[in-house]
C-alpha positions in Angstrom: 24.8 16.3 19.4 26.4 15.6 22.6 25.9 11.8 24.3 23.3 12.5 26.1 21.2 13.9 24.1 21.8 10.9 21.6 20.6 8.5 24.4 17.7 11.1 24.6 16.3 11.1 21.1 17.3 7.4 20.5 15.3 6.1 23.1 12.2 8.5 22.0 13.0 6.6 18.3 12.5 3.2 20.0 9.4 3.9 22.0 7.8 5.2 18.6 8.5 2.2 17.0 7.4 -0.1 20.0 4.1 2.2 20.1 3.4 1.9 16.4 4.2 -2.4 16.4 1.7 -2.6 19.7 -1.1 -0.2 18.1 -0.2 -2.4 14.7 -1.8 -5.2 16.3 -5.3 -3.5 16.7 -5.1 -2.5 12.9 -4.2 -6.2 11.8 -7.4 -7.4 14.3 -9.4 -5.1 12.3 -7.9 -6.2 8.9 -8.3 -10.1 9.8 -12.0 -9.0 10.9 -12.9 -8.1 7.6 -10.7 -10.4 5.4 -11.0 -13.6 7.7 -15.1 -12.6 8.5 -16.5 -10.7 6.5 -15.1 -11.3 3.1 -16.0 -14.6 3.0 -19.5 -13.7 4.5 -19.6 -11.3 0.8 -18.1 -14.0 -0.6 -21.1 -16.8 0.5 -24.1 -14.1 -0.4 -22.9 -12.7 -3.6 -21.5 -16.0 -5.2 -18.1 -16.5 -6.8 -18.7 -14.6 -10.1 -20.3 -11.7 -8.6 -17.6 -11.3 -6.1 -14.6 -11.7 -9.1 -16.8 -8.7 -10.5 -16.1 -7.0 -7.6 -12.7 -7.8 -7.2 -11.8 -6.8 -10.5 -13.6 -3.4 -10.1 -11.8 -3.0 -6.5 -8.3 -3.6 -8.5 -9.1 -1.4 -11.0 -10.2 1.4 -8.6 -6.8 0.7 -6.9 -4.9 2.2 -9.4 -6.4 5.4 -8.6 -4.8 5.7 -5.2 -1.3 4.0 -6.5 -1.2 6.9 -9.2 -1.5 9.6 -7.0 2.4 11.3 -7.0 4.0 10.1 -4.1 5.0 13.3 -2.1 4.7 11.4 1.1 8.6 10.2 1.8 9.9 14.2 0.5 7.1 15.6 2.7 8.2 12.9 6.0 11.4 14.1 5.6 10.7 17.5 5.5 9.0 17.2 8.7 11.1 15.0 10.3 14.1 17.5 9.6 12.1 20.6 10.5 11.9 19.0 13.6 15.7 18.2 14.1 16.1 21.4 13.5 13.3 23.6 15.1 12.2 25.4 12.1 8.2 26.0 12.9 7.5 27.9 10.0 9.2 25.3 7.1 6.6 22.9 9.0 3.9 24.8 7.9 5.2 25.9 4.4 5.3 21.8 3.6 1.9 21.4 5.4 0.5 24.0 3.6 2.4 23.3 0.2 1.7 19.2 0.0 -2.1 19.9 0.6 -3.2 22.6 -2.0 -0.2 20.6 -4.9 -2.3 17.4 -4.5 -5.7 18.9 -4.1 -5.2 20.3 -8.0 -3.4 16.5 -8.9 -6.5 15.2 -7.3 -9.0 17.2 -9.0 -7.4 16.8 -12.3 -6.7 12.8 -11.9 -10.6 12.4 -10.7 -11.7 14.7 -14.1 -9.3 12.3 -16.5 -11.0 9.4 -15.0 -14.2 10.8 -15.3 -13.9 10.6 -18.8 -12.6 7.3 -19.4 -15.6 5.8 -17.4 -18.0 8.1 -20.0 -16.6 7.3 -23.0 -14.8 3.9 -22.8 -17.2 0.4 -22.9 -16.8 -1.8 -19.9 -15.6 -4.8 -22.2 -12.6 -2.7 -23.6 -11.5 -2.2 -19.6 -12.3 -5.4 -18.3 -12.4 -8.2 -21.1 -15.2 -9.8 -23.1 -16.5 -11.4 -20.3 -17.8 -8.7 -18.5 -20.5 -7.9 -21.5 -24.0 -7.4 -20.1 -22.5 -6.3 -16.2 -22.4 -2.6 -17.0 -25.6 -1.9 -15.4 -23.4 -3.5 -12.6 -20.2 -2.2 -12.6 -20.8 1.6 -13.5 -22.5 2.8 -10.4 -19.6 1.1 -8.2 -16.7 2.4 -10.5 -18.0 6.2 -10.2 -18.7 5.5 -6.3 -15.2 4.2 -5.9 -14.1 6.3 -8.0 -15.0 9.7 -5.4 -13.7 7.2 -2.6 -10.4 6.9 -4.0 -9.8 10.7 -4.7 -10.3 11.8 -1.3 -7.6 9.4 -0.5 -5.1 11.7 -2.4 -5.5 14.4 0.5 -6.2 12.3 3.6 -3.0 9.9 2.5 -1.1 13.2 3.7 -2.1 12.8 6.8 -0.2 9.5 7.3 2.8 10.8 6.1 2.4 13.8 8.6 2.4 11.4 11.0 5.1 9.5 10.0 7.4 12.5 9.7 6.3 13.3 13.6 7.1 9.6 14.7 3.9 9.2 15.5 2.6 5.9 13.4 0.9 4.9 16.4 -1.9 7.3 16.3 -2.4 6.4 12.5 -2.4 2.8 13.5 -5.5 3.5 16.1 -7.4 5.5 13.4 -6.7 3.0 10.5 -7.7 -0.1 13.1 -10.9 1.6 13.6 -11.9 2.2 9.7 -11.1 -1.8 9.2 -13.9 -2.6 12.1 -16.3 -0.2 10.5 -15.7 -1.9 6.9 -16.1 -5.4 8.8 -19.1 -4.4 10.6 -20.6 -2.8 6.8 -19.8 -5.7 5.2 -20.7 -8.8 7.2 -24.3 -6.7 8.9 -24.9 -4.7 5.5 -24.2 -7.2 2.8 -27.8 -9.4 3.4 -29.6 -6.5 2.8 -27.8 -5.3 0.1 -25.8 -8.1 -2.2 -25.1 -5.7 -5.1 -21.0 -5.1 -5.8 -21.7 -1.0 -4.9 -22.4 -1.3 -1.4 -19.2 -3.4 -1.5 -17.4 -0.6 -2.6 -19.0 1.7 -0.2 -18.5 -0.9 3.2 -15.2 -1.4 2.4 -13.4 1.7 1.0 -15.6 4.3 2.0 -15.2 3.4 6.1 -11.3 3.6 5.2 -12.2 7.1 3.9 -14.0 8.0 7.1 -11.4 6.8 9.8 -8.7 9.2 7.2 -10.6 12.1 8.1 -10.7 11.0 11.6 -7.0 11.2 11.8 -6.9 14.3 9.3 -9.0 16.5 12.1 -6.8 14.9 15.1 -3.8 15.8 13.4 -4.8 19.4 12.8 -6.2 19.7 16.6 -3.0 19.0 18.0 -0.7 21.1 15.7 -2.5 23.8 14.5 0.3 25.1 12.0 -0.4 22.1 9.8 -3.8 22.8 9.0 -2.8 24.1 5.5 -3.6 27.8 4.3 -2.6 29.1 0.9 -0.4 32.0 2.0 1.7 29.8 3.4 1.7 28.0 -0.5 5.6 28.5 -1.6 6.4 27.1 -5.2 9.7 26.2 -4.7 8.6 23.6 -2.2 5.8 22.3 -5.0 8.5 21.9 -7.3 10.6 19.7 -4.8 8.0 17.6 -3.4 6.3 16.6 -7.0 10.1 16.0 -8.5 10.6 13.5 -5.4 7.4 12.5 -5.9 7.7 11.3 -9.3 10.7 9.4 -8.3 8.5 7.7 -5.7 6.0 7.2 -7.7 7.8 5.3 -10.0 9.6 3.6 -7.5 7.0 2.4 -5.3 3.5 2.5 -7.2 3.9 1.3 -10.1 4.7 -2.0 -8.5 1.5 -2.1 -7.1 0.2 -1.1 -10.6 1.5 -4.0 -12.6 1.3 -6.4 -10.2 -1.8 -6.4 -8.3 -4.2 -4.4 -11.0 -2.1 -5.1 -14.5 -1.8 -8.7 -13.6 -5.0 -9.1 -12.2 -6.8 -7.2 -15.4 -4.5 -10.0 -17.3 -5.7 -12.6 -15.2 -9.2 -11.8 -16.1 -8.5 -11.1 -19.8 -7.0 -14.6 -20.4 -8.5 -16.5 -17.8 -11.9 -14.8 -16.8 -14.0 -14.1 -14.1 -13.6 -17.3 -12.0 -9.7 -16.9 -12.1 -9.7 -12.9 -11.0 -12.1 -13.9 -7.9 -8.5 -16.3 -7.1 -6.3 -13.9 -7.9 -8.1 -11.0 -5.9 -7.6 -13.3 -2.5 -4.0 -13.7 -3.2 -3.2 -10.1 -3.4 -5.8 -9.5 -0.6 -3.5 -12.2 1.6 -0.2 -10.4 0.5 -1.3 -7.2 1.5 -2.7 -8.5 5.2 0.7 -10.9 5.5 2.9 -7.5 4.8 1.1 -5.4 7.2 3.0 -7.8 9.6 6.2 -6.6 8.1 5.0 -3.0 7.2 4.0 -2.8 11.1 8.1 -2.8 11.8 8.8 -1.4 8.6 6.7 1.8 8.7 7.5 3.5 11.8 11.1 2.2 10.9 12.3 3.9 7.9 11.1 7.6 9.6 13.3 6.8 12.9 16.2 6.1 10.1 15.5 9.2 8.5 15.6 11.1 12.1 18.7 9.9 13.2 20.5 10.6 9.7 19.3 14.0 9.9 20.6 14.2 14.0 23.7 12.7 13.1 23.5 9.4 15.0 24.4 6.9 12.1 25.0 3.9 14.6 21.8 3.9 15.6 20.4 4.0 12.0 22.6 0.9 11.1 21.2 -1.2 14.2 17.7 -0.7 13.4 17.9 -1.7 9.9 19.7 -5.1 10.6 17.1 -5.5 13.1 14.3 -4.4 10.5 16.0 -7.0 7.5 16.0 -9.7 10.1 12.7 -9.9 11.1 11.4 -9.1 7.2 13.1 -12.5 6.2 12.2 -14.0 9.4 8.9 -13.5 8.6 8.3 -14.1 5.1 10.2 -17.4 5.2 7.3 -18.6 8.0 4.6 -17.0 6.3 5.9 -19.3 3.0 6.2 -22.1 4.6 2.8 -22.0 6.3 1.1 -21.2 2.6 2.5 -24.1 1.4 1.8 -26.5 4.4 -1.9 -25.5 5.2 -2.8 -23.0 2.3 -5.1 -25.9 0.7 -7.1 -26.9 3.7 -7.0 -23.1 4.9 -8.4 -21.6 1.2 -11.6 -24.2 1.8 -12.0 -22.4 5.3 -11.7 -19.1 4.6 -13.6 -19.0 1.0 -15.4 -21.7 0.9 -15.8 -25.4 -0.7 -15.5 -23.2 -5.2 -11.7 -22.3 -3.6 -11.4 -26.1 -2.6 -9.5 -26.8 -5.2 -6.4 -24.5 -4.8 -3.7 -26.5 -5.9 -0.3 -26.8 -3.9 1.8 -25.8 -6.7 -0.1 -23.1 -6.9 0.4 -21.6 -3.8 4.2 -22.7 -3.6 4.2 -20.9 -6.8 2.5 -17.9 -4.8 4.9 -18.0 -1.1 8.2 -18.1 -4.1 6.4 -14.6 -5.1 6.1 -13.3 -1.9 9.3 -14.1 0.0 10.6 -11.5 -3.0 8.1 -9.0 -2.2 9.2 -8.9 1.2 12.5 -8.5 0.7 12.3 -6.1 -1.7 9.8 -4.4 0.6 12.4 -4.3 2.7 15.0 -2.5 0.7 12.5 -0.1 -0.6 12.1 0.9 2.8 15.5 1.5 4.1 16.3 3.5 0.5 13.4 5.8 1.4 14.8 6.0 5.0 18.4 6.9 3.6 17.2 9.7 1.4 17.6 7.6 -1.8 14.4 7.6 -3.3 15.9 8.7 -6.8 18.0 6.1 -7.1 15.6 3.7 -6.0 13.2 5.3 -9.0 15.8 4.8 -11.5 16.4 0.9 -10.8 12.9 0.0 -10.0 12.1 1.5 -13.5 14.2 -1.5 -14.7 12.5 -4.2 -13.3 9.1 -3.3 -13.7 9.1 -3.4 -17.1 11.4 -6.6 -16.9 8.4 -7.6 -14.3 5.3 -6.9 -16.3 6.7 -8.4 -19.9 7.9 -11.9 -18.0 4.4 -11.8 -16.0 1.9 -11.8 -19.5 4.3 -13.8 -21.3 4.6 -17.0 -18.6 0.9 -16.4 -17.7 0.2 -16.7 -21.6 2.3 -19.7 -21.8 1.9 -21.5 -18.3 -1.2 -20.2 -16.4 -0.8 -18.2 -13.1 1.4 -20.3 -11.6 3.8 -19.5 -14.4 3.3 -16.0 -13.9 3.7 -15.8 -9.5 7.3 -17.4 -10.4 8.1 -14.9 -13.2 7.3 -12.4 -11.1 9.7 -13.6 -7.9 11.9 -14.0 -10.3 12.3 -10.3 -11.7 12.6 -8.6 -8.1 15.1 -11.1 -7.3 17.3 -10.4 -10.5 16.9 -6.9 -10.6 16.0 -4.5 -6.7 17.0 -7.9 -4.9 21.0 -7.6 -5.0 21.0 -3.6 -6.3 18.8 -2.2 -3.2 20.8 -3.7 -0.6 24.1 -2.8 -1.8 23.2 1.1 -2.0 21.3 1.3 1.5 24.6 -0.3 3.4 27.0 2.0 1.3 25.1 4.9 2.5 24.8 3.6 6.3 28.9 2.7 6.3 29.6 5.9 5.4 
């Protein structure tokens, strides 16, 4: 690649990650629309222990999403590099190849669910305390249920995208599906206070803007709609392998600590602690989007320009990337601790007035490590890495989920939130950082 045409496809790597940050910003309006408005709007009709009903059910459903095999970052790549490289028809063999391997994952995960919810009692899921709300909880769990399946084909999508550098357009259709869950929620939820049309508001309008983008996509490049001739199993066999690495890697995070915590939380705590719990994972999810509005069109660009050759740009954008991770994290802490208290009261109402300080120091320790290790996970994928990420991430998740039950057992969920910074810090917080600049300096 001559200079040039370096200048040339660095420049088109900056405007897509200038595009997707500025379209970021309609998506994080839609998310604070529903979280900042309408949640608490839920939250005022349907009381505090109804809503910790729901929140437990929407952590539980959750899971069903994070265990789909992670295909994406093999399948980004794949598309990023076809494209380096002008090879049209490996486009459409991974198009074709990631849809029909996770339509048969999906069928078969939604079938193994199926029979959990038929023959397992709500109490042995949830805890004792949820005796007598299966009349409840059952007709959102198998409506939630269908919601989260589809998500293991139109997730594709997204990755599609990311592999084409075009977050933006994602951004647009995901801002969208938050407005249509905001406007579900806070016009819907007087008419009907049950925890189903909850479910339905919420994760069902996300389900409609994915197919939004799904038929976009497939409009404007033809060749990805997928078609089974073009099935090859070779390229099944490499994008489940790197899924399973991702999947280990990057799911099961979410798993133990936002639905295996919060299912603790519930069993040793109850109801009225999980409706807590549920906000704080609801707020680190809409705080990261800040980061994972860099971070996400990010770690494709890395991707292209390793596979062009241009490793000086990949090294600039991920100091610029780490800088304004910590940046942001380290404000986001400091505000938790500052105003979280007075800002709890606002946003949920006088039954969260009494969120203690400690609490939520406790909570900002937790997240400045989930950001960082964000981070890293990021720039791993973006290097090509994701096995070696896999195989230390599957040390400190279980290092994660023992200290988690162990110093929520012993010290309550303040405990826990510090247990838990402290295991990313110990294990993916000096490891991950090391590997990513090895790879970039050589």
């Amino acid at each position: 690649m001559d200079t040039a045409e370096r200048q040339e496809q660095g420049t088109r790597r900056n405007r897509s990650i200038r595009l997707a940050v500025v379209t970021s910003f309609l998506s994080k309006a839609g998310t604070g629309l529903l979280q900042l408005l309408a949640i608490p709007i839920a939250v005022r009709v349907m009381g505090r222990e109804e809503f910790g009903i729901y929140t437990s059910i929407s952590l539980a459903l959750s899971t069903v999403a994070l265990l789909e095999v992670g295909i994406g970052p093999a399948l980004a790549h794949g598309i990023s590099k076809a494209g380096a490289e002008g090879d049209g028809r490996r486009r459409r063999v991974l198009a074709s190849t990631s849809f029909l391997l996770m339509l048969g994952l999906a069928l078969a995960t939604a079938m193994g669910l199926a029979a959990v919810l038929l023959s397992v009692p709500i109490p042995t899921l949830f805890g004792d305390d949820f005796a007598g709300r299966e009349q409840v909880m059952r007709p959102a769990l198998w409506i939630g249920l269908a919601t989260f399946t589809a998500l293991f084909l139109l997730n594709l999508t997204d990755r599609m995208r990311e592999g084409l550098l075009e977050v933006a357009i994602t951004n647009v259709w995901g801002a969208a599906g938050n407005v249509l869950a905001a406007i579900a929620v806070a016009g819907g939820i007087w008419f009907f206070p049950e925890i189903w049309y909850l479910v339905v508001a919420i994760h069902g309008s996300v389900v409609i803007a994915k197919v939004g983008n799904t038929v976009a996509l497939w409009r404007k490049y033809p060749d990805l709609i997928p078609r089974p001739r073009s099935f090859d199993a070779a390229t099944a066999r490499h994008l489940f392998g790197d899924g399973l690495a991702f999947a280990s890697a990057m799911l099961l995070t979410g798993v133990v600590e936002y639905n295996f915590c919060g299912w603790l939380v519930g069993r040793i705590e109850g109801p009225g602690q999980v409706a807590l719990y549920g906000p704080l994972t609801a707020l680190t999810v809409m705080q990261l989007g800040f980061v994972m509005m860099v971070s996400t069109p990010t770690w494709p660009a890395v991707a292209d320009a390793l596979a062009r050759g241009d490793r000086d740009w990949a090294r600039t954008a991920s100091k610029k990337l780490y800088l304004y991770g910590c940046c942001f994290a380290l404000a986001a802490a400091t505000g938790m601790i500052v105003v979280g208290p007075w800002g709890f009261r606002i946003w949920l109402g006088e039954e969260f007035g009494g969120v203690e300080r400690g609490l939520l120091a406790a909570y900002a320790c937790y997240f400045v490590a989930h950001v960082w290790r964000h981070l890293n996970h990021m720039l791993m994928i973006g290097t090509g890495q994701v096995t070696r990420l896999a195989r230390i991430q599957l040390i400190e998740t279980p290092v994660l989920a023992t200290a988690a039950a162990v110093a929520l057992w012993q010290g309550g969920m303040d405990a826990m939130l510090l247990a838990m910074a402290a295991s990313i810090l110990l294990v993916t917080g000096w490891m991950l950082p090391i590997r990513v600049w090895k790879l970039l300096r050589e």
